[in-house]
Structures are given as C-alpha cells and as structure tokens.
C-alpha positions as CSV (number, residue, x, y, z in Angstrom):
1,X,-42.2,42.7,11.4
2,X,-41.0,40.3,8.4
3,X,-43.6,39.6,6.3
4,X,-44.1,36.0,5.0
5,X,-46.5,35.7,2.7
6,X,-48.9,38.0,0.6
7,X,-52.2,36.7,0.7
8,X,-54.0,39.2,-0.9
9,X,-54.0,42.4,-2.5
10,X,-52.7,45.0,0.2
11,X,-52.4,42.7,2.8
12,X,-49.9,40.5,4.3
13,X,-48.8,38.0,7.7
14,X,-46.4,39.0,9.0
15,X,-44.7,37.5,12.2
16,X,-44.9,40.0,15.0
17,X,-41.9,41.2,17.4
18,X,-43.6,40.1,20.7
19,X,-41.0,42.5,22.4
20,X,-41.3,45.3,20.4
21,X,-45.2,45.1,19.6
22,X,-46.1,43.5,22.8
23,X,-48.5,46.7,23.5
24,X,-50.1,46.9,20.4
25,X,-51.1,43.5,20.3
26,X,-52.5,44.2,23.8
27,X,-54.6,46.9,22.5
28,X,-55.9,44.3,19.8
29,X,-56.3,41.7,22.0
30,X,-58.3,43.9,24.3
31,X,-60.4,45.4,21.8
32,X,-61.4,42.1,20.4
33,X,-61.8,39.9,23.3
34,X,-64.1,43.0,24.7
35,X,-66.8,42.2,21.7
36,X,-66.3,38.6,22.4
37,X,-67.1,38.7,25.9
38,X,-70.0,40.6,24.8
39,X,-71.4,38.6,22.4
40,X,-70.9,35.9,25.0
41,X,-72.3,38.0,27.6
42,X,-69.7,37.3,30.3
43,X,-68.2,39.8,32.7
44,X,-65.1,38.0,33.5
45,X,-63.2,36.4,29.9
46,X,-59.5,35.7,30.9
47,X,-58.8,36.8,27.6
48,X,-59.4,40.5,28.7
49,X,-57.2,39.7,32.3
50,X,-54.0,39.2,30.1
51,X,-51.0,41.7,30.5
52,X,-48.7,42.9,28.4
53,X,-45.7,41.6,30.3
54,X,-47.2,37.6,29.5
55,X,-47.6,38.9,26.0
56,X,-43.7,39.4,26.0
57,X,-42.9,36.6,27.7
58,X,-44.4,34.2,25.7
59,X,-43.1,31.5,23.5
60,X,-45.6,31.5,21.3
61,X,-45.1,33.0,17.8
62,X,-47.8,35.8,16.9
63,X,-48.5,36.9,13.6
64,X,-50.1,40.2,12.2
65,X,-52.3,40.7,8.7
66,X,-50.8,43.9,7.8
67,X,-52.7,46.6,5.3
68,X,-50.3,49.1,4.7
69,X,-48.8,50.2,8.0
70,X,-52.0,49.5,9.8
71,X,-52.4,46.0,11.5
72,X,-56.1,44.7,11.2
73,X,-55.3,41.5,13.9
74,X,-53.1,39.5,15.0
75,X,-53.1,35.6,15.8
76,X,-51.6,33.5,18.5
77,X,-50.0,30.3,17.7
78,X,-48.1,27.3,19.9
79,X,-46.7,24.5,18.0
80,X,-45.6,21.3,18.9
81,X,-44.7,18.0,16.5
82,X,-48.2,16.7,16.5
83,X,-50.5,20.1,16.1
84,X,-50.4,23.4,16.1
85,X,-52.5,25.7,18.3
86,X,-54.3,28.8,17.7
87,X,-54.0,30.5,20.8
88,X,-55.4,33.6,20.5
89,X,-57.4,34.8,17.3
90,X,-58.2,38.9,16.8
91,X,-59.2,41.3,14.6
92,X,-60.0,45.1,15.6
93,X,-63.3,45.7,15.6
94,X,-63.6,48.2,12.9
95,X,-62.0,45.0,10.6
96,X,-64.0,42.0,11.1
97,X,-66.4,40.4,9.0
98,X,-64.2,41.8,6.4
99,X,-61.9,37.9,6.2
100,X,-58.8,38.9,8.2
101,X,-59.5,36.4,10.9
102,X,-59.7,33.7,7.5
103,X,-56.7,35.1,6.1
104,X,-54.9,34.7,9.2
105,X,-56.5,31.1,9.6
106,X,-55.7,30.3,5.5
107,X,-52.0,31.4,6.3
108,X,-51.5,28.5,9.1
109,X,-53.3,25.6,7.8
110,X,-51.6,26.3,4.7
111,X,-48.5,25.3,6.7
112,X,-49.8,22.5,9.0
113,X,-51.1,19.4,8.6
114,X,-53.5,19.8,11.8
115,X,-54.8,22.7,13.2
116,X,-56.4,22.8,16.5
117,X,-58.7,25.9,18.1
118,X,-60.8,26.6,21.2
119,X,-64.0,29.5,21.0
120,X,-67.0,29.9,23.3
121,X,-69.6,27.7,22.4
122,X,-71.8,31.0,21.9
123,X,-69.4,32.7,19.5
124,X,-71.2,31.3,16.4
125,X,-69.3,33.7,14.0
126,X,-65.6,32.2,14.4
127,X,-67.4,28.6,14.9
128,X,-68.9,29.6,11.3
129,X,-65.2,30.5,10.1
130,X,-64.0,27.8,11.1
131,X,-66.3,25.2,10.0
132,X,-65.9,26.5,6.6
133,X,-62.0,26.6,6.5
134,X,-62.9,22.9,7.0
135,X,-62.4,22.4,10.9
136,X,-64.5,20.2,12.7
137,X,-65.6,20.3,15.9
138,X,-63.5,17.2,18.2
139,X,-64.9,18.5,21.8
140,X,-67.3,20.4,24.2
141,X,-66.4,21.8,28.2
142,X,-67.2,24.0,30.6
143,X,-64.3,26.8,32.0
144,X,-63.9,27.3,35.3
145,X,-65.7,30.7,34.9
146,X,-68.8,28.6,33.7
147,X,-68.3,29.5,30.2
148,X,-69.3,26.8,27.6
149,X,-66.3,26.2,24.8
150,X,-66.1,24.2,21.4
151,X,-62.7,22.7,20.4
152,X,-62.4,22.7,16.3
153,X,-59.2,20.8,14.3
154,X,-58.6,20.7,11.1
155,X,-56.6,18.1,9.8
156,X,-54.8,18.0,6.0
157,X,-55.6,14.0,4.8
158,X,-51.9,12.1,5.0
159,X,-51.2,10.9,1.7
C-alpha cells in the first residue's frame, strides 16, 4: 500500500493493492456489510454475496485508513469525468463511530468536485455522516431485494 495522504495523527489513506489485499478487504467488507444488514434488518444484502475474485477484478480503486499496520476500513471508489462514486464504504466493527468512515469520506471530497453515494434508507448513521460532510440527498428507490436506498452528492461550488 502507498500511502497518500496523512490525515491525522497515526493514521493514513492509503490506496489498496486489490490483488494482493483482495481477501482482507473481503474480510472488511463482510464484517461491515454484516452490521449493516443488521441494522437494516435484511437477510439477503448483496453487499455480503460479493467474492473475493470480483474484488480483484475490479476497476475500481480502493483505499485503506491505515493505524499502524492495522487497517480500520477501506473505501470503494469508481470515477468518471463528471463524478466520482463511492462504491463501497467500511469500517471494522470494532472501529466505527470512531471517524474512519469521515476520514475516508474527507480524503475524496477533498479531491473531487462531486461526490456521489448510495446507503439504505434505514442506515441513519452513514446518512448522518454524510449529511454533515455536506452531501445532500438527490434521490430515493427501491432494490430489487425490496430494500429502500437514499442517493447523497456532494458537490464543491464551481468558481
């Protein structure tokens, strides 16, 4: 991992080898998306259905907060010209509530002008994040699994 940016004392983003970490950020993923589905209370989260093989295959560029050797979560991100795209936002378990999931969040709108991200409508904590790192919410739907979702951007003013 080549780390980017410190952020904080102890901590830093890195960008993740998708290749070489591909089964650690698997193990987060799962972990995470477990809780989520949880707090959602859904059985089936297609989060949890993803494989470690998709994880290396993927064109997306992951990143990892870093304390130490120890990675507290990783985020997902897909770019294009117009926005980028958090994917995929998560913290072990043991570290949220404690601002990884903002750091990781500060770290990309810091480098985009617009910032686009989907959660379940009933995950109230990230919706709270993200409303105060300044996202908005743009639209509502329904999954095919039935599960209600919020899509948040935030967008830096053009000058």
């Amino acid at each position: 991992m080549t780390t980017l940016n410190m952020q904080r004392p102890h901590t830093s983003i890195s960008i993740a080898n998708k290749i070489k970490s591909a089964d650690l950020i698997h193990s987060i993923f799962q972990s995470a998306y477990r809780v989520e589905a949880d707090l959602i209370g859904v059985q089936s989260f297609p989060p949890l259905e993803r494989k470690v093989s998709e994880i290396r295959a993927s064109e997306n560029t992951f990143y990892a907060a870093m304390q130490d050797d120890t990675c507290l979560g990783i985020m997902e991100i897909e770019k294009s010209k117009e926005t980028t795209v958090i994917v995929s936002l998560a913290v072990r378990p043991f570290h949220s509530r404690q601002g990884v999931g903002r750091l990781l969040v500060q770290f990309i709108l810091e480098q985009n002008s617009s910032v686009v991200v989907t959660t379940a409508e009933k995950n109230l904590p990230a919706i709270n994040l993200y409303e105060k790192l300044g996202f908005t919410k743009t639209n509502e739907f329904s999954t095919s699994e039935g599960i209600r979702m919020v899509e948040l951007e935030a967008r830096l003013p053009t000058s």
